[in-house]
C-alpha atoms as one frame of an Amber mdcrd trajectory, in Angstrom:
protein
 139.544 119.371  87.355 139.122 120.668  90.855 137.512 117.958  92.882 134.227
 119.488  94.951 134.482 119.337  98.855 132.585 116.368 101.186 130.231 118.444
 102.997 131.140 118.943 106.388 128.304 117.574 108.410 128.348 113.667 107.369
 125.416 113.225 109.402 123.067 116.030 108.410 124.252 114.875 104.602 122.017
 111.578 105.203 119.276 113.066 107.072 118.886 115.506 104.082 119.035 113.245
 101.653 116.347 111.261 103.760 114.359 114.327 103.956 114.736 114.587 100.173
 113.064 111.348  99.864 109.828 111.714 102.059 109.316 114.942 100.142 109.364
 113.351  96.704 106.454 110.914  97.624 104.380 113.303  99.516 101.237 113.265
  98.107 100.480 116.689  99.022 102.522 117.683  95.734 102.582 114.505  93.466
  98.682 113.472  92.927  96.598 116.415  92.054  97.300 115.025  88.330  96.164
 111.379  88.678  92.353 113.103  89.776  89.760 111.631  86.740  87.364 114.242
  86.196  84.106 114.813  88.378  81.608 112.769  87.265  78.077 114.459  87.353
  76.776 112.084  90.355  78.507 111.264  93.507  81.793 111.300  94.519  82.857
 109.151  97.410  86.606 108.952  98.736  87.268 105.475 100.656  90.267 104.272
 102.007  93.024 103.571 103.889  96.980 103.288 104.788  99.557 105.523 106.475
  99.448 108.083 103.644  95.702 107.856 103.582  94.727 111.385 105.480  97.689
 113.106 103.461  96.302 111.761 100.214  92.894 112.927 101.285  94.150 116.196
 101.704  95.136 116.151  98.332  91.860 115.422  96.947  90.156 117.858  99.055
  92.482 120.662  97.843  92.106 120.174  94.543  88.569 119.417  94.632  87.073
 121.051  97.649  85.266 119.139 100.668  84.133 115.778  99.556  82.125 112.997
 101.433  84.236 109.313 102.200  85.798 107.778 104.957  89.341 106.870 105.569
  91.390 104.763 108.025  94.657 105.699 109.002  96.610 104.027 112.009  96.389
 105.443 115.406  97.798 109.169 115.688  97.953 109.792 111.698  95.006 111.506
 111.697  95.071 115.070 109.448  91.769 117.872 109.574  89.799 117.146 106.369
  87.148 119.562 105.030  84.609 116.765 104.201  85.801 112.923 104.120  85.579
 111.712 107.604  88.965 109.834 109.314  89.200 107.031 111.529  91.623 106.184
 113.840  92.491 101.950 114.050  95.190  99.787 114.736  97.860  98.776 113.295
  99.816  96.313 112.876  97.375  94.192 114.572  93.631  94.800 113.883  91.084
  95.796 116.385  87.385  96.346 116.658  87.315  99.799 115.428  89.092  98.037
 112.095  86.293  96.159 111.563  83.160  98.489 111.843  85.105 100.840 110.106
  85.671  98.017 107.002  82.060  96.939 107.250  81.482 100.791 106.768  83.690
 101.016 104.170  81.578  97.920 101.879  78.074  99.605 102.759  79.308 102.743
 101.667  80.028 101.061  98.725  77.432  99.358  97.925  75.203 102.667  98.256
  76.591 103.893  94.790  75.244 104.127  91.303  76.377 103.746  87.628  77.025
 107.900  87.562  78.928 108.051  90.381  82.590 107.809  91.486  84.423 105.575
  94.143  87.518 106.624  94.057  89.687 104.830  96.472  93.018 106.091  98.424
  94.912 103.444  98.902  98.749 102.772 100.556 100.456 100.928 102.957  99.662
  99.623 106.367  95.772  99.198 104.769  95.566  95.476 105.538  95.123  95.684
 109.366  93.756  98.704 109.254  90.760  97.395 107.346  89.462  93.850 109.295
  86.406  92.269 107.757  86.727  88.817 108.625  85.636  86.227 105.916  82.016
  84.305 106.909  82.861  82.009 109.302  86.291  83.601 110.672  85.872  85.954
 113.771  88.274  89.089 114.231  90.188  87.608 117.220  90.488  84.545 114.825
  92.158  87.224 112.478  93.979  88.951 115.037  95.350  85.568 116.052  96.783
  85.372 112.518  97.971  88.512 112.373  99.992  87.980 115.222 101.771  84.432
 113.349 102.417  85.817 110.793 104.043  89.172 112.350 106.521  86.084 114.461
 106.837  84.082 111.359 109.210  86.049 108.874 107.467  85.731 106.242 107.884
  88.514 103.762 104.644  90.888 103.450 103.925  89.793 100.318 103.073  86.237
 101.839 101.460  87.742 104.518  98.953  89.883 102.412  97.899  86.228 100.412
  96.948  84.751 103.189  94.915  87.921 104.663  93.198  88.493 101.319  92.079
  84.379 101.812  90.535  85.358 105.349  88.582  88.310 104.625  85.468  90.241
 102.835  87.055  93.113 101.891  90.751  92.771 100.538  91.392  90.987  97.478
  89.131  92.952  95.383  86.120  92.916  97.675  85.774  96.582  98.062  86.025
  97.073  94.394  82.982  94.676  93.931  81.490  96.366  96.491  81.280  99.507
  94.320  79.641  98.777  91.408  78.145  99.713  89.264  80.079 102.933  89.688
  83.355 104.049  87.942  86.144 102.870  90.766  89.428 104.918  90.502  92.404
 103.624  92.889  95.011 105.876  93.582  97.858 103.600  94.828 101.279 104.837
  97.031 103.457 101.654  97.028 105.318  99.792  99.620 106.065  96.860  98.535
 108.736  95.088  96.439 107.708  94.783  92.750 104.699  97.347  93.564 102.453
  95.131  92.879  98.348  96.786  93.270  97.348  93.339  94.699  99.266  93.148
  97.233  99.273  96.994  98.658  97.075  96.691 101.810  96.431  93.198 100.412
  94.525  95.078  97.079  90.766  95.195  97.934  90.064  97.052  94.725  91.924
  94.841  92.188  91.358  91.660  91.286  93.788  89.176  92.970  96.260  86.709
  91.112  96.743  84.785  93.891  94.970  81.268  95.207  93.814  79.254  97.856
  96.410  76.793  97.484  99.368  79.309  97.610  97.787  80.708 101.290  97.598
  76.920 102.159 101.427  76.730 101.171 102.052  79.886 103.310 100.923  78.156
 106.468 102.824  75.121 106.317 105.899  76.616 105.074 105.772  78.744 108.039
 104.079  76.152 110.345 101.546  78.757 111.498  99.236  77.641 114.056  96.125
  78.728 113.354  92.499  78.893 115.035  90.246  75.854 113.807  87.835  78.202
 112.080  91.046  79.569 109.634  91.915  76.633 108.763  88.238  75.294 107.792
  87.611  78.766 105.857  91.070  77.840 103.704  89.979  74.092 102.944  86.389
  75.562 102.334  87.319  76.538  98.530  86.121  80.373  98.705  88.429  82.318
  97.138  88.067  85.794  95.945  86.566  87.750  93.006  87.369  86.485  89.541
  89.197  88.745  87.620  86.703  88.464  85.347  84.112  90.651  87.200  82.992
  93.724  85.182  84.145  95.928  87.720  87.400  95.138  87.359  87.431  96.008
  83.574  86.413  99.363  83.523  88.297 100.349  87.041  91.226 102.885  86.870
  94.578 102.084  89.032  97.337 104.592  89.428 100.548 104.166  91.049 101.268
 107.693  92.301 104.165 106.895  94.297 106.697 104.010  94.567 110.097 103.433
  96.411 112.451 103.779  93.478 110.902 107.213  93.258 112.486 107.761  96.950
 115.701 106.712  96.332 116.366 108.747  92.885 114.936 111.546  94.878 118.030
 111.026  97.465 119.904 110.068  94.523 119.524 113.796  92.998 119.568 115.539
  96.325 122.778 113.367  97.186 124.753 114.520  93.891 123.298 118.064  94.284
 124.819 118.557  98.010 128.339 116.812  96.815 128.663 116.515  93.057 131.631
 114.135  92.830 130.167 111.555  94.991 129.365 108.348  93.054 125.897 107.616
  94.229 124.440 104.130  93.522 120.885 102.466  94.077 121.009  99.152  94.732
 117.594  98.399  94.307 114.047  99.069  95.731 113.323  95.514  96.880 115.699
  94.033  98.877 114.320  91.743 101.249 114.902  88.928 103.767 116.047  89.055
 107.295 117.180  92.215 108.471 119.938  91.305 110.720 121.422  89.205 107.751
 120.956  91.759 104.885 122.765  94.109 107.532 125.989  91.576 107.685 125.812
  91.329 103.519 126.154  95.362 103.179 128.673  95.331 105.938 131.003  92.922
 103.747 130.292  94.832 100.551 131.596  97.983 102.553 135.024  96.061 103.616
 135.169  94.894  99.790 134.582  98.105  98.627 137.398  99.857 101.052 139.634
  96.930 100.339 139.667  96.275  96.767 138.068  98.965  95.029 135.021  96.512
  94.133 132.021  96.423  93.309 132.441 100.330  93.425 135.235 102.592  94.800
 135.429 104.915  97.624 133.870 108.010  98.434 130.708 106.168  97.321 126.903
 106.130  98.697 125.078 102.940  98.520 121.156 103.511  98.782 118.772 100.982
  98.699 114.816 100.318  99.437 112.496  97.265 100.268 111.166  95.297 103.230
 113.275  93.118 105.514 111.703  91.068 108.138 112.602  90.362 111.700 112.231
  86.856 112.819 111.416  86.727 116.563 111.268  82.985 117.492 110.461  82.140
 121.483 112.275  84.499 123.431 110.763  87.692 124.453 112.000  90.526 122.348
 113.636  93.728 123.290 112.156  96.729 121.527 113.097  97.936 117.715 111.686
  97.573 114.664 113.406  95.791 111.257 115.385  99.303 110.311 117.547 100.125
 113.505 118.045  95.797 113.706 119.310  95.852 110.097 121.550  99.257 110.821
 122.939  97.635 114.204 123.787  94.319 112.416 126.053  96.340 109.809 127.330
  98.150 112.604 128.075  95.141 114.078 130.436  93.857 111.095 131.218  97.054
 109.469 134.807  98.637 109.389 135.282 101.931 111.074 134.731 105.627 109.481
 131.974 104.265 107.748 128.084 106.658 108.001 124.367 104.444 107.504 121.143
 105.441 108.156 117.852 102.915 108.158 114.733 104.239 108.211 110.977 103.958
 107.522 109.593 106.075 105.204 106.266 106.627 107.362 108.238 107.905 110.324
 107.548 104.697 112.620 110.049 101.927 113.246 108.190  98.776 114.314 105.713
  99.791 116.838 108.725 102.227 118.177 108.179 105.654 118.002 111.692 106.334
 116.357 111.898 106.472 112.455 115.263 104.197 112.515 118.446 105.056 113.606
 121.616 106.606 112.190 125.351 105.314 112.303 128.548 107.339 112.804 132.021
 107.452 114.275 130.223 110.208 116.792 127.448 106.834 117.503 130.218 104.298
 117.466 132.292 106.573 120.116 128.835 106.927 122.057 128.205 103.384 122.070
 132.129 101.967 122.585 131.312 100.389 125.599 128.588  98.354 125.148 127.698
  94.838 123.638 126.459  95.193 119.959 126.328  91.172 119.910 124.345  91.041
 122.560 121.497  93.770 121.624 120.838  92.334 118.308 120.749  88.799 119.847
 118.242  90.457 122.095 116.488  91.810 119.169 116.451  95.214 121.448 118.207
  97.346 118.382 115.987 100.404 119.972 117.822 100.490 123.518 121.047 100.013
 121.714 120.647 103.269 119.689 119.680 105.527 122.026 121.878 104.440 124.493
 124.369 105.609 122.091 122.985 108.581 120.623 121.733 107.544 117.074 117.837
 107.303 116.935 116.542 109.415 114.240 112.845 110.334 115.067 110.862 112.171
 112.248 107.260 111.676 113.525 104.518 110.669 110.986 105.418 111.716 107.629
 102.585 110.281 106.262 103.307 108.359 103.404 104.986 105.167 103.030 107.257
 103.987 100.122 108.693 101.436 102.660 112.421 101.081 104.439 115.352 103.600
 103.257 118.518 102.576 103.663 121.828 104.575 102.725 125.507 104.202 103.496
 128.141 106.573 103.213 131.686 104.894 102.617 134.372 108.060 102.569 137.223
 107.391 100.839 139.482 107.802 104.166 137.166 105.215 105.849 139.464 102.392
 107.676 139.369  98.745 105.718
């Protein structure tokens, strides 16, 4: 049988297949069908994430202009018809995060048994909502925030010990609500995608304890401000599962990272049908620059020996690494373009990657991620790989050489996207 051709453009075959992704977990087109019906009272839309205002525009065309409020993170901001947006930071919170939570619970707390909360929930949520705990100011939080961002702990630690610290996450918001029917809609971006700990999971109830965000700080030897560590010996913790709300409440998961990658998956084997096209799994975490080094030697196993797959193959994977900053001041990139420039770093030549958020934004870059080639490793020939990523200044390094791929908001967020192409005529 006639094997079919590599397409020609290497390049433009991984931003397509990238492309491919984003569209599959736009929630323009996936969450019309999730909608419950209208009740006959209110309906209120409240929320928040980096897919927030594109998930509101959902609601609002299938149901017309509705009342709510939303936060989204600085510049994600989409016209609504009725639901009003706010602007607040992220990934540190500010001021405007706060009055915008605290406007957020009152709105909730204004509703009745016949009408609906219906909550629009994804990503990015946690600092974007800031309602400090009694007792624990926001530049206490903010100082936390900041630890943990240095720390390298994995955002599934980080979003216990923020639900511990504050009166809204951790099923707060859901509380808030009732008596009324709560419906989340939920776009996932974390490993396992888990409701509780998307945006830290104010409307569900949360498995986690005070003891566990205790074991958090000393693992990671946060230093904290005195009034965090008083509110974690204090023994508040948050709603009991066991709260009536929680029982008759509605979560939907309308879009998750494995539903990214089989998207690229299908768009992958659609552009070149006898490529063998693997996913390696939605949740693979740990430090960037290290994960980068592990998929490097898998590529020089894979060229060498035929194993654990053979060549022309496309590895794809998903998840959140972290980037571990320590003392020295760090250059500018976020966890994508430092994973891609640690496999370029160790990976044999011929070889294509691209590393990317799925919401468009890199860090606190504006750059997407970055892409890798043999055009990018020509571009960049003459300077010191070693010493960028040492520098943790992965940005500079890629558009020095010519590989940042910038996308803009694409509001949603399923998380990182990783894919390498390994052509069969790659160098071992």
């Amino acid at each position: 049988m006639e094997q079919s051709a590599a397409p020609t453009d290497l390049e433009g075959f991984l931003r397509d297949i990238f492309d491919a992704a984003i569209a599959a977990v736009d929630p323009r087109a996936i969450l019309a069908p999730y909608l419950p019906q209208r009740p006959k009272g209110r309906v209120v839309v409240m929320g928040a994430g980096k897919a927030t205002a594109r998930m509101a525009q959902a609601v609002e065309a299938a149901w017309g202009p509705c009342e709510g409020l939303i936060a989204v993170p600085h510049g994600a901001s989409l016209p609504l018809q009725g639901i009003e947006v706010v602007e607040t930071a992220h990934p540190v919170p500010d001021a405007a995060s706060e009055a915008t939570a605290v406007r957020l619970l009152e709105l909730a707390q204004g509703l009745g048994a016949d009408d609906l909360a219906l909550f629009l929930i994804s990503g990015g949520g946690s600092a974007l909502l800031a309602a400090p705990a009694q007792g624990v100011s926001l530049a206490d939080k903010q100082a936390v925030h900041r630890a943990l961002l240095r720390s390298g702990a994995s955002i599934s630690q980080m979003n216990i010990l923020r639900k511990h610290l504050s009166a809204i996450k951790g099923g707060h918001l859901a509380v808030a609500a009732h008596p009324a029917q709560v419906v989340t809609l939920l776009i996932s971006d974390v490993p396992g995608d888990d409701p509780a700990i998307i945006a830290s999971g104010p409307t569900v109830p949360d498995p986690s304890t005070i003891d566990e965000a205790r074991a958090i700080v000393g693992r990671y030897a946060l230093d904290l401000p005195p009034s965090v560590s008083a509110r974690l010996t204090s023994g508040h913790g948050t709603p009991s599962a066991d709260h009536p709300v929680f029982g008759a409440a509605q979560t939907h998961m309308i879009a998750t990272p494995m539903a990214a990658l089989r998207a690229a998956q299908a768009r992958a084997k659609a552009l070149w049908p006898d490529l063998s096209v693997v996913i390696l799994g939605d949740a693979l975490e740990g430090e960037a620059r290290d994960l980068g080094q592990a998929m490097a030697g898998i590529t020089q196993s894979i060229l060498r020996h035929g194993a654990p797959f053979s060549a022309p193959v496309l590895l794809l994977s998903g998840g959140e690494t972290t980037v571990t900053i320590g003392q020295t001041k760090p250059g500018r990139g976020g966890r994508n373009s430092e994973f891609l420039l640690s496999f370029a770093t160790h990976a044999p030549e011929g070889v294509y990657a691209l590393a990317c958020d799925t919401d468009g934004i890199d860090g606190a870059g504006t750059n997407a991620g970055a892409i890798w080639s043999p055009r990018v490793a020509c571009q960049g020939a003459e300077l010191d790989k070693r010493a960028f990523l040492a520098a943790h200044d992965a940005l500079q390094f890629f558009e020095m050489a010519d590989g940042v791929v910038t996308t803009g908001p694409t509001h949603t967020n399923v998380n990182d996207f990783r894919a390498i192409l390994i052509p069969a005529d790659a160098a071992p």
